[in-house]
Every structure is written in structure tokens, then in C-alpha cells.
C-alpha positions in Angstrom: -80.6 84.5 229.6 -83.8 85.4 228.0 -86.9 83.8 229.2 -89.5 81.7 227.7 -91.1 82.5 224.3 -94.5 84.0 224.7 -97.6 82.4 222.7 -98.5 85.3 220.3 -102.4 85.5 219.9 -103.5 86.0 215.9 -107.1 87.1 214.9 -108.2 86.5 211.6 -111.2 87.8 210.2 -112.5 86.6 206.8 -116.4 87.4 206.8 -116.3 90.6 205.6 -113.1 93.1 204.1 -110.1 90.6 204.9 -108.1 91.5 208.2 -105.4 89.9 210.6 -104.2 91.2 214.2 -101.3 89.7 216.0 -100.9 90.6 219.2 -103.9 93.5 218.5 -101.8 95.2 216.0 -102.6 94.8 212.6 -100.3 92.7 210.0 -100.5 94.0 206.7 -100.0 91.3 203.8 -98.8 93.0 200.6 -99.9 90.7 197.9 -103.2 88.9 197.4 -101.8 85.6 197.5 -100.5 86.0 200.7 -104.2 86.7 202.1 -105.7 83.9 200.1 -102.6 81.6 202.0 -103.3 83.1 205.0 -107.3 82.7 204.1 -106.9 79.4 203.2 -104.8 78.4 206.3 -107.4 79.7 208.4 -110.3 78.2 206.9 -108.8 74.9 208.5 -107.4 77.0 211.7 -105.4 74.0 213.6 -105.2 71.1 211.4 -102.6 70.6 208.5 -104.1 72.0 204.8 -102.5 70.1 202.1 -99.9 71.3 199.2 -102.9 70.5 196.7 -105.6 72.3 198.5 -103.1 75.1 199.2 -102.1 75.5 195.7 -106.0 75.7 194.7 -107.0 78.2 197.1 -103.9 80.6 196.1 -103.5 79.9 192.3 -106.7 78.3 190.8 -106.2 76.2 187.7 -103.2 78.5 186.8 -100.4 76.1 189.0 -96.6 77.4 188.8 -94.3 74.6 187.9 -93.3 73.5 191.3 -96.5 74.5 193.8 -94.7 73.0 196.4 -91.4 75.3 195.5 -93.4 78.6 195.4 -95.7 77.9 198.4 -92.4 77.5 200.3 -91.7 81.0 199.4 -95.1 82.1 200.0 -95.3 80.7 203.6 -91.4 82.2 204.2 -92.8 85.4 203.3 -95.8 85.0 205.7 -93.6 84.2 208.5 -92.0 86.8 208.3 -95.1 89.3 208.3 -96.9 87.4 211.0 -94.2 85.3 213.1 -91.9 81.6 212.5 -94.2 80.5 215.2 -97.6 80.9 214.1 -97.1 79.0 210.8 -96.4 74.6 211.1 -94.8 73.0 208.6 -95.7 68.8 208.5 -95.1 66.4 205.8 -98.3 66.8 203.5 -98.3 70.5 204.0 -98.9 73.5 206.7 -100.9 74.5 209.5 -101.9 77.7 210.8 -101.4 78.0 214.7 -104.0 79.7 216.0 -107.3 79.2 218.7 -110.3 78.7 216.3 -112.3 81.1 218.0 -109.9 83.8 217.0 -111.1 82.8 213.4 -114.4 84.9 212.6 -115.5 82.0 210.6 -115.2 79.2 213.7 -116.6 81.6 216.0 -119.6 82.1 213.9 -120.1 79.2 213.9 -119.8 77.9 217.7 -122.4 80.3 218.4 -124.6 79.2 216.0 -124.7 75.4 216.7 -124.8 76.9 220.5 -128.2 78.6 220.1 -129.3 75.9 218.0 -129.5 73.6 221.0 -130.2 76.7 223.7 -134.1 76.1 224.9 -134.4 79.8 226.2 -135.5 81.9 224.0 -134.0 85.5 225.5 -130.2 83.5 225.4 -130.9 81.9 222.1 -131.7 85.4 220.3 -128.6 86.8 222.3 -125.9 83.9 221.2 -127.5 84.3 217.1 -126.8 88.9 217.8 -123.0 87.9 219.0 -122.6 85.5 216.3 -124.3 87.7 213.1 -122.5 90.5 214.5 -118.9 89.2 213.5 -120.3 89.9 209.7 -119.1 93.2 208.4 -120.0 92.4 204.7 -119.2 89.8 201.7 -116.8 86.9 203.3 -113.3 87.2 201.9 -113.2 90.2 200.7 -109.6 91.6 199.3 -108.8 88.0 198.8 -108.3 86.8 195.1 -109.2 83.2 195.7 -111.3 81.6 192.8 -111.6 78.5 195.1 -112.8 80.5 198.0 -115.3 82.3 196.8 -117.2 79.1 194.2 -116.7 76.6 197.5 -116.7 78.8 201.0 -118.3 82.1 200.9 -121.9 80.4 199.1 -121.8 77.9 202.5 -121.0 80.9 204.3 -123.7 83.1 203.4 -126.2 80.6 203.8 -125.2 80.3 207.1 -125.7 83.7 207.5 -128.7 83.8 206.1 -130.4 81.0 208.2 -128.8 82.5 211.6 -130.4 85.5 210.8 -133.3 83.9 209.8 -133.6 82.4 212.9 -133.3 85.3 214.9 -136.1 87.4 213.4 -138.5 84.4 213.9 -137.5 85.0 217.9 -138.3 88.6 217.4 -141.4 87.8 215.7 -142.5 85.5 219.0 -141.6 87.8 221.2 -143.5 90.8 219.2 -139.8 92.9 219.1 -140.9 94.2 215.4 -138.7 97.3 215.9 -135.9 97.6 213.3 -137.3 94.4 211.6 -139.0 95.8 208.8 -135.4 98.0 207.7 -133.5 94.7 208.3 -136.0 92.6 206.2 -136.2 95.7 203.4 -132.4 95.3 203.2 -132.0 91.6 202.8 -134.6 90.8 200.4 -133.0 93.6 198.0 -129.5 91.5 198.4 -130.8 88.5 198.3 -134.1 89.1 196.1 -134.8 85.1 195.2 -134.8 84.2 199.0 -138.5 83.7 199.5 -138.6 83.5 203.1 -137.1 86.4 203.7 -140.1 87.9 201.9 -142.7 86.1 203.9 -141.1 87.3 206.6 -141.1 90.8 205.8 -144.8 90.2 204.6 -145.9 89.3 208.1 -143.9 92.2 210.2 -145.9 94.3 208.3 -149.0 93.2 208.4 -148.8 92.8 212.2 -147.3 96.4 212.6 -150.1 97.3 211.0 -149.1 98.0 207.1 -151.0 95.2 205.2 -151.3 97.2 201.8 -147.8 97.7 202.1 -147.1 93.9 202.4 -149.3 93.0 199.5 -147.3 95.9 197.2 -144.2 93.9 198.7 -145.3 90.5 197.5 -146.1 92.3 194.0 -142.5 93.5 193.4 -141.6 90.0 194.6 -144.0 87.9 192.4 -142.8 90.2 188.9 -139.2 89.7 189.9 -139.5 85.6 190.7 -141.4 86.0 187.0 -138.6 87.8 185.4 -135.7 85.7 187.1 -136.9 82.1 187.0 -140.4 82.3 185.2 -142.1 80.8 188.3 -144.6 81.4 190.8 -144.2 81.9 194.7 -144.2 79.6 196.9 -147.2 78.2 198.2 -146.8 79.4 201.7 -146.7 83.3 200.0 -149.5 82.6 198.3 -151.3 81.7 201.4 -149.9 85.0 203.0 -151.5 86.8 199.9 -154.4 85.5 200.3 -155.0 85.7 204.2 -154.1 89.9 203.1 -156.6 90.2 200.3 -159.0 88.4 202.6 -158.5 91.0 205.4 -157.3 88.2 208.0 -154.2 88.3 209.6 -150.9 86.2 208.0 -151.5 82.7 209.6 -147.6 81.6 211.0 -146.5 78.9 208.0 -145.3 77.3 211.7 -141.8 77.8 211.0 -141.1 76.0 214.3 -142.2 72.9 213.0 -141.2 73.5 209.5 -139.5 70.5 207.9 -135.8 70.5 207.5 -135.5 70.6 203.7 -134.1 67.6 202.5 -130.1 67.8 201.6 -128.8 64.5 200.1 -126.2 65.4 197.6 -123.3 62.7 198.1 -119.9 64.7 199.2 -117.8 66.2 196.3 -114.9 64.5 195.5 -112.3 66.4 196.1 -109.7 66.5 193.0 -112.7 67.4 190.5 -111.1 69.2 187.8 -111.9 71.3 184.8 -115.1 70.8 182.7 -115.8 74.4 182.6 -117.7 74.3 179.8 -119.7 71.2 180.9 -120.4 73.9 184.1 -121.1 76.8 182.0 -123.7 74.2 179.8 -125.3 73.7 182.9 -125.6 76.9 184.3 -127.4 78.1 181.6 -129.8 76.0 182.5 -130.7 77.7 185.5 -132.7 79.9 183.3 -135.7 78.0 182.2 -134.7 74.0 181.3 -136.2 71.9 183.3 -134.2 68.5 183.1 -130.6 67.9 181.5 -129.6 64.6 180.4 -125.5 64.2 181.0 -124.4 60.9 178.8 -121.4 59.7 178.0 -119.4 56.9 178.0 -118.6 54.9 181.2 -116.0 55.7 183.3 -116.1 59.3 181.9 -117.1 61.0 185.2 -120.5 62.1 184.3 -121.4 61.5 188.0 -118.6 63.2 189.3 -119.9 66.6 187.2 -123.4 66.2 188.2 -122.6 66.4 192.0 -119.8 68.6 191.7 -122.2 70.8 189.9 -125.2 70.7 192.3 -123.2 71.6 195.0 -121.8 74.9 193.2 -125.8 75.8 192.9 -127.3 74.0 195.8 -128.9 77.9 197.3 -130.4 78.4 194.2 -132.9 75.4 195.7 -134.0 76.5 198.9 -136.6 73.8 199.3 -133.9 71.0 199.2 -132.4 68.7 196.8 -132.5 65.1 196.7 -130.5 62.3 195.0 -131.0 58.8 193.9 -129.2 56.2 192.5 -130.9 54.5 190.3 -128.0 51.7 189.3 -129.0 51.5 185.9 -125.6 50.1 185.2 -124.1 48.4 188.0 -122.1 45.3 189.5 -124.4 43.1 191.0 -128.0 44.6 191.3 -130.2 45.4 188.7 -132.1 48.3 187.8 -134.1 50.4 190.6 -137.3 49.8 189.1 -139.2 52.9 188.6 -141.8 52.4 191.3 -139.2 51.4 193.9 -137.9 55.0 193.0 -140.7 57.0 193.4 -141.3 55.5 196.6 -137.7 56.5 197.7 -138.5 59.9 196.6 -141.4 60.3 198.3 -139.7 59.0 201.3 -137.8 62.2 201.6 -140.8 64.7 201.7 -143.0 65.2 204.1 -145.7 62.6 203.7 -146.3 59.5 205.7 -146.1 55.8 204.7 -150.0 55.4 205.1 -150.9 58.3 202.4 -149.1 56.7 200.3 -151.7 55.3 197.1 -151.3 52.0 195.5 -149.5 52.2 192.0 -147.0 53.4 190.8 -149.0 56.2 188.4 -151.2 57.5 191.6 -147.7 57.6 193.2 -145.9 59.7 190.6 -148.9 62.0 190.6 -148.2 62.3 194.2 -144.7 63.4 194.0 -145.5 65.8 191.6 -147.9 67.3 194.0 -145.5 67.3 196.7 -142.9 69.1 194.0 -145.7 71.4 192.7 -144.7 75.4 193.8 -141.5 73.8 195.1 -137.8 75.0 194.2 -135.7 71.8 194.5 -132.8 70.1 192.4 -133.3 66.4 191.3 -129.6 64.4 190.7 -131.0 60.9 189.4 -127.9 59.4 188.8 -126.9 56.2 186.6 -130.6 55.9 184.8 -130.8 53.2 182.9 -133.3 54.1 180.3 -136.2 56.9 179.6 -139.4 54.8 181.1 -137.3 54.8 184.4 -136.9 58.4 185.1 -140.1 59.1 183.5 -142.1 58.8 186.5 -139.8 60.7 189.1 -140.2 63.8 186.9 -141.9 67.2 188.7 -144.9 68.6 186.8 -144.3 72.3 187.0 -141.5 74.7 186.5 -139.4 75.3 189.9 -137.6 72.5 189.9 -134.4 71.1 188.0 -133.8 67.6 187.1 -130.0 66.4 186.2 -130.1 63.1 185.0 -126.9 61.2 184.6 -126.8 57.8 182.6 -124.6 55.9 179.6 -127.5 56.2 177.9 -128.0 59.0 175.2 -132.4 59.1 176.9 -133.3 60.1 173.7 -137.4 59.4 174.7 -136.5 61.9 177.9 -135.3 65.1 174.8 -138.2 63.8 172.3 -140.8 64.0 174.5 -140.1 65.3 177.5 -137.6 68.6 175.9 -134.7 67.4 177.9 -131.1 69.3 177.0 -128.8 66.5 176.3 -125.1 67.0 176.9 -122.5 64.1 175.7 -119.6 64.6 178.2 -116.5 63.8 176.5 -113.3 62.5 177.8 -110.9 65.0 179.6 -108.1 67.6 177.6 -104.6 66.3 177.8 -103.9 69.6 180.4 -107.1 68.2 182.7 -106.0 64.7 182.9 -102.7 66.3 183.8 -104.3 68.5 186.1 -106.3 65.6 187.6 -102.6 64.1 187.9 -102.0 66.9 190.1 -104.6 67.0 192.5 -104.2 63.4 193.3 -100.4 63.3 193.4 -99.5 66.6 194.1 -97.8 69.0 191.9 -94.0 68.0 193.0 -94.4 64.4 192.3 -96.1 65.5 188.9 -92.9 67.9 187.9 -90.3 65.6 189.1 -91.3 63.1 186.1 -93.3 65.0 183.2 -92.0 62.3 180.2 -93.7 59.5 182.4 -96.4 61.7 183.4 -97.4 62.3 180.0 -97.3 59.3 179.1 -99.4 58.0 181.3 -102.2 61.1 180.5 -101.9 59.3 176.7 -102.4 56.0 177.5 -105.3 56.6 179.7 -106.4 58.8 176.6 -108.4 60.8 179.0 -110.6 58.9 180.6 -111.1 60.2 184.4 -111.6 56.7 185.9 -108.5 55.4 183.7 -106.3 57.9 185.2 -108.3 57.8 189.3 -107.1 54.3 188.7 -103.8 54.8 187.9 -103.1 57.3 190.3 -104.4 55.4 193.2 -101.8 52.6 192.6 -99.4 55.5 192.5 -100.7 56.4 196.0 -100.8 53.4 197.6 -97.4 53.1 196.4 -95.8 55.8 196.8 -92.2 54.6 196.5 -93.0 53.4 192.9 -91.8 56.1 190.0 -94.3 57.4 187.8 -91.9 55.9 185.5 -92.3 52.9 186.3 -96.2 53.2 186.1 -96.2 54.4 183.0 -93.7 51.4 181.8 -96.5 48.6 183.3 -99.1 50.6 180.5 -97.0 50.1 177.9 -96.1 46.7 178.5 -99.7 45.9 178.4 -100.8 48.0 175.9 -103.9 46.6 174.0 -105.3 45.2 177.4 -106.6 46.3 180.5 -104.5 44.2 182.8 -102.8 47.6 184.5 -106.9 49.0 185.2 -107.7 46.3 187.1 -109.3 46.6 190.6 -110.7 44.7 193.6 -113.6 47.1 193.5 -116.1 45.9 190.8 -117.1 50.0 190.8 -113.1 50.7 189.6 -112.4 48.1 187.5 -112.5 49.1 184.2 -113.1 45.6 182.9 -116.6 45.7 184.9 -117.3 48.6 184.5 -117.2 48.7 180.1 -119.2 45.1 180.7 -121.9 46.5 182.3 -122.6 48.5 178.9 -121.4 45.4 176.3 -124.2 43.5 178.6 -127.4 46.0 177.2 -126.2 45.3 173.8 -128.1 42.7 171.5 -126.3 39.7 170.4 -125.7 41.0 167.0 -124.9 44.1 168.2 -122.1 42.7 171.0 -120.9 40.7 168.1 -119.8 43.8 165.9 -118.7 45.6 168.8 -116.1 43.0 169.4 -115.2 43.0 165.6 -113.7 46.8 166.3 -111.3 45.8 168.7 -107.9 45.8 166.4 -106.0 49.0 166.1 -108.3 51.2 163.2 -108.4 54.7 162.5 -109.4 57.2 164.0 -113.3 56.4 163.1 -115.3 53.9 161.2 -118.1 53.8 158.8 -121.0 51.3 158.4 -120.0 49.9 155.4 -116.4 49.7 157.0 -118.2 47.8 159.6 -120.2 45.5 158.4 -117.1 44.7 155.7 -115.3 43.5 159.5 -118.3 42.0 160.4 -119.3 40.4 157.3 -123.3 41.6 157.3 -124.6 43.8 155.6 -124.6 47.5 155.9 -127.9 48.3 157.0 -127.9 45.7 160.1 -124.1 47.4 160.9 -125.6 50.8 160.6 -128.4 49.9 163.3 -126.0 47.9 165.7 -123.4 50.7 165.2 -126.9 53.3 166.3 -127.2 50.5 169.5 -123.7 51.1 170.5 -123.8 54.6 170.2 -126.8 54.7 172.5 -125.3 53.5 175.3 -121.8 55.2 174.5 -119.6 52.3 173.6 -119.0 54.0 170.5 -119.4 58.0 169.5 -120.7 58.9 165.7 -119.3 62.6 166.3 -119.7 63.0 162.5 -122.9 61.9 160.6 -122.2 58.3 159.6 -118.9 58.1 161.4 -118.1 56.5 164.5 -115.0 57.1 166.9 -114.2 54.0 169.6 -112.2 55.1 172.6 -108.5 53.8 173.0 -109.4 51.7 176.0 -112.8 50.5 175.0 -111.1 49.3 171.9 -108.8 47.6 173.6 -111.9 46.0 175.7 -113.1 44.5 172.1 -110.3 43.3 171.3 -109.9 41.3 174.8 -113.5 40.1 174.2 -112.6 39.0 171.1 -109.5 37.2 172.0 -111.5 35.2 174.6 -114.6 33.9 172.3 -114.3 29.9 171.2 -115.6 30.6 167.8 -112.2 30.5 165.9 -114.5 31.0 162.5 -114.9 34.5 163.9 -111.7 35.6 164.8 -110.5 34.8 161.6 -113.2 36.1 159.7 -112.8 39.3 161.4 -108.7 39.6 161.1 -109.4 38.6 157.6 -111.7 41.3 156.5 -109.8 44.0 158.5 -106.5 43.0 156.1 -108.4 42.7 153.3 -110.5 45.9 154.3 -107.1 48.1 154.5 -105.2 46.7 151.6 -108.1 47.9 149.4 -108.8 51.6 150.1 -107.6 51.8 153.9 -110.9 52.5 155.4 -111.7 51.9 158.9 -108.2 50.6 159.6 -104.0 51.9 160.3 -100.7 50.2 159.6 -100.7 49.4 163.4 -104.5 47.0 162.3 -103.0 45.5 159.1 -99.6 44.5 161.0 -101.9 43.3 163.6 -104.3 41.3 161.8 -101.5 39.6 159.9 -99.8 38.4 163.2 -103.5 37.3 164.3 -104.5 35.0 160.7 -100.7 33.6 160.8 -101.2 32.7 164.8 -104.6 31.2 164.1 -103.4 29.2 161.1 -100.3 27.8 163.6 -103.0 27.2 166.6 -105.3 25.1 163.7 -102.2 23.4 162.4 
């Protein structure tokens, strides 16, 4: 009889060239899928990782047809290079059996959060050595893992970073300057935008006794911040420069007391998907615009891409970032109003409640102070016009302001040179892809008909779809078929985009937009409910509307402000499927019969003269709507 099976022990080591040991011998994994499953696995070392998150981490955006058939394979194939027992299989997907300290990544970071809270100073620079020396070079190396690298190795190196940040500030008080200067030489070439790391290296040589050396140092670094960023240092280097050219010793910028620099960027969600060319818009603005208005219309998940996107660049900020809603469009509260925002701003910089001056302009000049020399990323989220953000604005270069808001902010690019960026609504393959993330690729495949149904009748709209597929997982017995038959049958209304949450509902959340408009204005918007073409003109318009075509051009420019409608050709304006629908509902529920049938009216006799501005599906319609109003006024 054999005896009991022995616990194998695996070590995984992902910060640096990619490498696994079980049992001290090393398992070699053929294919770079394998390492990013393995990677991936460990990363969570313990605790189940999901068929979604799984299929991320190993194939990007470029899903097989079944994930949940080929990561099968995959994880067979990893059994049998590492063991059956050191891989778990559970409903929602695997885990990797392993102790997380024989993970480089968990160990890293025990030792970390250990000398964080050590209060000797000898122990504390000991347990930050151990802990920096697991890093042998870039984290996940010899693993092609899109996913790892834009979410993981960025938090990871930052990590690093401040571990070994801490670490030489501990040398520095205890006057061990040997080997610093060669250590700070080599980080500030890798990491050449990291201005404390240049401070740093600034001081150890001034107190070894090399001050012309440090001032050549902070030279090379002021031309290369130029080049990069066009800024200046910060003021703390300045200061150091100064205290040089003065012939006084660097004054300590008292790093033990040194604010924590604020971090308030909501989490990500965690099925984001595509936009990459919303990204790429963005990162181009790393390189010298100040502020970026994202618009678009509601529900479109302009949000969603602002955080998403500040957290992909977050180190590029070292001083912080800090986010606000401003609930420009919202439920049940109105507008932040503009001083109320500054104040919260303030709130998370270093100033106290009685500096603080009265007014709102003495205020604004305050925060741009506090901002002035600073490197920090501004999310103001759901703005509702230009006068609001105006105030939370910085003054200098440094810092970057994303704005978010259904409102095109068209004062903000006049006058203030903001890049605007219209977010439209998602590709047919990202709204399946969003599909996917929230349902998981198996459920997706069993049912593609239905699936892409349901992609068409949401017409791409991310909260259409969020909503859909959170009945689906709520319900998870329910067929995707049968979801998509519950849109059809209420095609024309919103009935299957209901929600409890006033935030989810897409009723709410197109009525917090038809509520800006002007009565005139919510009056035409309602007129564009029936099934039309693709776009609409003024003088189609105001023909529904029965004005004429100068007011339907200017209440046509009202609703393209705020996004309920899109001119994406000079003169011509698009209405989404659903917000259409939304009209229409509006329509159907005013008293003023004159107005219905005014509207029906025009729309038939609109079409049945040259066609513009309406379909066969409007003229069918609007002659079912005059015959039910003549029967209802019978």
C-alpha cells in the first residue's frame, strides 16, 4: 500500500525573467500562454481567478470561440508540467494551490507592509533589503500577457519604487551614503520623470561632499522634465537648487512628515472594454493638453473611460490625483455648486480649514497655488456646465484635467483650449465583448443568434447592455433567448431597461438630460420619437414640429449640446435607437392630443412628399397613430 500523498511545494517568481520550481527543480512551460496562466493564477495565489479574468490575462481581446473550452486544455497541459494537485478546479473557474509567500509578488509585499509598521529603524531597513531583493528585473518578464503588463507590473513597480524609496531615506538618517550615489545614478536613468529620486540623489551628494556635481545633476534633470513634459521641477528641487547655489547645505524636504499624496480615483470596473482609440486620444494628451472634455450621450460610459483611463496613467502623477463628482446630471441632488467644489478640493491638500479665504474667487486662487509646480491628474466627473469647472481648474502646466459631462463644454475649448472628445456608442464586436466579460464567454457562445440580438437592440449603448446583462446574471437560469425575446416584445419602449436604481434606469437617466432642455426645445425633442431615418435635418424638423426652421435649427443646437441628439454631419442630426424610443414614450404620455396628431400628421405628410427625415417603419407608424387618435376622439 502506498502511503499518503506528500504536499509538493511550488515557487513562482514573476518580478523579474518569469520562473517556477516545484519541489526545487525547475518546471519549464513551453508556450507563453502557459506562463501568462500560470502568471495569472499566481497573481491571485489561493483564491479562485475567474474564466473571464483567465481568458484576459492569457488571450487579450483576441478570445477563442469557447474560452472556457481552451482554458480546459491550457490548465490540463499545466497539470501535467507542474502536478493534478497544485491546480483547483471550482465552479467559476481555477485556483492555484500554493503558500503565498512562495509567490515573489506576495512576499514582496508582506515585507513591505511589515516595515511599514516596524518602529526600529536597523529592522525596518533590513525587512525593505529582503523584500527589494526578490526583484531581479522588469516583473513578468517571458510572459505575453497584454493584461498583465497595462494593469500589474505599473502597480508593481511603483511599489518598488516607494520600498526603495523608503530605504534610502533610512540610509540617509543613518549617514550609510555608501553605494547610494551608484544606486540613485541607476534609477533616475530608468525612471528619469521620478523627481524624488533626483532629490534624493541631489542630497547624497551634496552631503558626501559633491555639490557641483548635484547641481550639474539637477541640470540634466531640469532640460529632460523640459523636453518630456514642458514643465518645471518641483518646488521642493527648486529649493534644493537654491540651498546649492547659495552654498548651504540641502535642507531635508522632511520626508518623514511628507503628506501622503492624495489617491481618490473610484475602483475600475472591472469588464471595461475596448475604446482603444478613446485611450490612444487621451494618451496623447499626456504631451502638453492640459484639460480634455469627454461628452457624450448618457448612458454611453464616459465615466467608465475616464477612470479606467486615469488608472492606466496614475504614475505619471506622482503628486496624487483627486476626483469629484460634481452630479451635474443626477437623480435627486442638484448641481455641486462650484464653490462647494473647490472647497472639496481643497479639502484633499494640505491646508487647514482656518486658511481657508472667504469666496469662492480667493478660494480658486488658492487651489491653484496649492496645484502650482505640482504633477497631479484632475477626474471631475458629470460637470454640468463650463462656469462649474471653471474655478477647479490649475493655473500652470503639470497638471491634467479630464472632465466628463453630457455636455459638449463648449465655453471650457473656446476659452479655456480644452480637447473635446464625443465618445460614441460601442462597435457591435465591443458590446459583444462587453457580453463576454459579464457573462462569460461559454454562456455568450452557447447562444450567438440571441446574443446578437440583444447587441442590436441595445444599439450599443454600454449601460443598455450593463443592464441587460445584469438581469441575465441575476438570473442565470433564464436563456439569452429568452432576454432577447422580452426586447423585442417591447420594442419602441424601455420597459425591459428598467431598474430600481434611479443610476441604472435608463428612463432616469435620458430624463435627467430632457430636464436641461427649454420648453420649446423638449417639445421638438419629443416630436422625433417615431421610427425616421437614419438622421434629420432642420427643415425636416421643424416640418414635424410645425415652427419654423430657424427656431428648429437652435432647439436641434440645444439638444445636441447636451447629447440627446448628434449632428455628425453639418446640418444633420442622428437620434440614438433608444433615446428615440424615449421620445416617443414622452410623447405618448402628453394630454395635448392637438400635438400628437399634429406631429403624426406632419411625419406622414413629411415622407409621402420627398421621404426626408422619415422610413416606411414612420409612415406605417404614423398612420396607425392618426387612425388610433381619430377612434380615441370618436
Amino acid at each position: 500500500m502506498g502511503g499518503p500523498a506528500v504536499a509538493r511545494k511550488m515557487v513562482v517568481r514573476l518580478l523579474g525573467p518569469f520562473e517556477v520550481m516545484v519541489d526545487g527543480r525547475p518546471a519549464r512551460l513551453t508556450t507563453g500562454r502557459l506562463r501568462a496562466l500560470l502568471a495569472a493564477l499566481a497573481m491571485s495565489a489561493g483564491r479562485v481567478v475567474t474564466m473571464e479574468r483567465l481568458g484576459d490575462a492569457v488571450w487579450g481581446t483576441d478570445l477563442p470561440g469557447d474560452v472556457r473550452r481552451s482554458l480546459t486544455t491550457y490548465v490540463t497541459r499545466l497539470r501535467a508540467a507542474l502536478g493534478d494537485d497544485l491546480i483547483g478546479t471550482e465552479p467559476r473557474g481555477y485556483l492555484l494551490r500554493a503558500d503565498r509567500d512562495d509567490v515573489d509578488v506576495y512576499l514582496f509585499q508582506r515585507l513591505t507592509d511589515e516595515a511599514r509598521r516596524c518602529p526600529d529603524r536597523v529592522r525596518r531597513r533590513a525587512m525593505l533589503s529582503d523584500a527589494l531583493d526578490l526583484w531581479r528585473g522588469v516583473p513578468f518578464e517571458g510572459v505575453p500577457s497584454r493584461s498583465l503588463a497595462e494593469t500589474e507590473a505599473p502597480r508593481l513597480v511603483e511599489a518598488y519604487l516607494g520600498a526603495a524609496e523608503q530605504r534610502m531615506d533610512l540610509d540617509i538618517d543613518l549617514e550609510r551614503y555608501a553605494g547610494l550615489v551608484a544606486d540613485l545614478t541607476e534609477l533616475t536613468a530608468r525612471f528619469p520623470l521620478r523627481e524624488s529620486l533626483w532629490l534624493r540623489l541631489m542630497e547624497v551628494l551634496d552631503r558626501t561632499g559633491s555639490p557641483a556635481e548635484a547641481l550639474a545633476r539637477y541640470d540634466r534633470m531640469r532640460s529632460h522634465l523640459a523636453e518630456e513634459l514642458g514643465v518645471d521641477p518641483r518646488p521642493e528641487l527648486q529649493d534644493a537648487y537654491a540651498d546649492l547655489l547659495a552654498g548651504q547645505p540641502i535642507r531635508p524636504p522632511g520626508r518623514i512628515d511628507r503628506p501622503v499624496p492624495p489617491a481618490q480615483l473610484p475602483a475600475e470596473v472591472e469588464t471595461f472594454t475596448g475604446r482603444h482609440l478613446a485611450l490612444a486620444r487621451l494618451d496623447a494628451l499626456l504631451s502638453g493638453v492640459p484639460i480634455a472634455v469627454v461628452h457624450g450621450a448618457p448612458g454611453v460610459g464616459k465615466s467608465a473611460l475616464a477612470v479606467h483611463w486615469a488608472h492606466r496613467v496614475r504614475d505619471r502623477f506622482p503628486d496624487g490625483q483627486l476626483y469629484l463628482d460634481l452630479r451635474g446630471y443626477d437623480a435627486d441632488r442638484s448641481a455641486l455648486p462650484a464653490a462647494t467644489a473647490v472647497r472639496c478640493l481643497l479639502s484633499s491638500l494640505p491646508t487647514r480649514p482656518e486658511q481657508l479665504p472667504s469666496g469662492l474667487s480667493a478660494q480658486a486662487g488658492l487651489l491653484r497655488s496649492l496645484l502650482s509646480g505640482k504633477r497631479m491628474l484632475l477626474v471631475l466627473d458629470n460637470a454640468h456646465d463650463a462656469a462649474q469647472v471653471r474655478p477647479l481648474l490649475p493655473g500652470t502646466a503639470g497638471c491634467l484635467v479630464v472632465v466628463t459631462s453630457r455636455d459638449q463644454l463648449s465655453g471650457l475649448v473656446t476659452a479655456e483650449g480644452a480637447h473635446p472628445m464625443r465618445l460614441d456608442v460601442l462597435t457591435a464586436a465591443e458590446a459583444r465583448q462587453l457580453l463576454v466579460r459579464r457573462l462569460g464567454a461559454h454562456r455568450v457562445a452557447a447562444e450567438p443568434g440571441p446574443t446578437d440580438e440583444i447587441v442590436a437592440r441595445c444599439a450599443g449603448l454600454p449601460l443598455a447592455l450593463a443592464v441587460v446583462a445584469a438581469r441575465a446574471t441575476t438570473n442565470p437560469a433564464f436563456s439569452l433567448s429568452a432576454l432577447a425575446g422580452e426586447l423585442r416584445d417591447t420594442q419602441g419602449r424601455l420597459d425591459a431597461f428598467a431598474a430600481t436604481d434611479a443610476a441604472t434606469d435608463l428612463r432616469a437617466v435620458f430624463s435627467w438630460s430632457y430636464r436641461t432642455l427649454s420648453p420649446a426645445a423638449a417639445r421638438l425633442f419629443r416630436c422625433l420619437g417615431p421610427p425616421a431615418a437614419p438622421d434629420i435635418t432642420a427643415t425636416a424638423a421643424a416640418a414635424l414640429a410645425g415652427i419654423p426652421v430657424p427656431q428648429a435649427r437652435l432647439q436641434l443646437d440645444e439638444m445636441a449640446r447636451v447629447n440627446l441628439v448628434h449632428e455628425h454631419r453639418p446640418g444633420r442630426y442622428a437620434v440614438h435607437d433608444l433615446l428615440r424610443a424615449f421620445a416617443a414614450e414622452l410623447a405618448a404620455g402628453q394630454h395635448d392630443r392637438a400635438e400628437r396628431t399634429a406631429t403624426t400628421t406632419a411625419l406622414l405628410g413629411l415622407g409621402e412628399r420627398h421621404g426626408e427625415g422619415t422610413s416606411l417603419a414612420g409612415l406605417a407608424a404614423a398612420r396607425r397613430e392618426i387612425r388610433r387618435l381619430a377612434r380615441a376622439g370618436g
